[in-house]
C-alpha positions in Angstrom: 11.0 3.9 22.9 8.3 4.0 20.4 5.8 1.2 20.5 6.1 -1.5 17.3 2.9 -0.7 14.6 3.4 -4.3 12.5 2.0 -4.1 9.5 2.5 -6.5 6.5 5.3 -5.5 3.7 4.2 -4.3 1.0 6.7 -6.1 -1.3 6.2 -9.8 0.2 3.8 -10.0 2.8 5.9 -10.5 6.1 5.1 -8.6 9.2 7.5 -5.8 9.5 7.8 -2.8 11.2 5.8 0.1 10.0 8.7 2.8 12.3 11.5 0.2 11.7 14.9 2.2 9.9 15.6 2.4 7.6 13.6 -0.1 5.7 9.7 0.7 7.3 7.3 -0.2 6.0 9.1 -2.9 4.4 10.5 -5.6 5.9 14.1 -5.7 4.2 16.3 -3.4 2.5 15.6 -6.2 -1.1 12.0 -5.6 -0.7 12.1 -1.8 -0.3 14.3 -2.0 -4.0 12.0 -4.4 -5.3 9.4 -1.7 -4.8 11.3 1.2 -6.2 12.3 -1.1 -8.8 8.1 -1.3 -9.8 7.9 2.4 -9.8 10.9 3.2 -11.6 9.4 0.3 -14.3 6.1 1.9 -14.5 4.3 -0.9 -13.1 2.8 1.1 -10.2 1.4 4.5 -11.0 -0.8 7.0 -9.7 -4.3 6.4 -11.7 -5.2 10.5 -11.7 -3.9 14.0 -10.4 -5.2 14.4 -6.8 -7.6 17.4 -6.4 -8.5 19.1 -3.3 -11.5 17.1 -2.8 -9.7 14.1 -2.7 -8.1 14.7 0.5 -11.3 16.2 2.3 -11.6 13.9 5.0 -8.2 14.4 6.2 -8.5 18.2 6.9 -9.4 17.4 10.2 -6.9 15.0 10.9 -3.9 16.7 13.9 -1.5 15.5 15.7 -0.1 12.1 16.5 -2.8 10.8 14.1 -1.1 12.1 11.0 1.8 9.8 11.8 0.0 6.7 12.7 -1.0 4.1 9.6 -4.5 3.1 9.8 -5.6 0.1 11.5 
């Protein structure tokens, strides 16, 4: 069994389960909508295009790393 990565939701600010399904990183299935809800509404958005250089310091990233959130 995986070990439990608790992180705060992103929605409300209760620990929650980064792993946890089907809801992770969120802590409920309502706050997980609630998100979506903001994207769908354009009240999130990505500021610009991402360019190669952007991601740079990830290139050397392997392994278990890529699925861990950072701390």
């Amino acid at each position: 069994m995986a070990k439990k990565t608790i992180v705060k939701c992103p929605t409300c600010g209760r620990d929650a389960d980064f792993f946890a399904e089907p809801v992770g990183p969120f802590c409920s299935t309502r706050c997980k909508m609630v998100d979506l809800g903001k994207w769908f509404g354009e009240e999130y958005r990505v500021s610009e295009p991402l360019r190669p250089d952007h991601l740079e310091e990830y290139e050397q990233v392997e392994g278990e790393k890529l699925d861990q959130p950072e701390e």
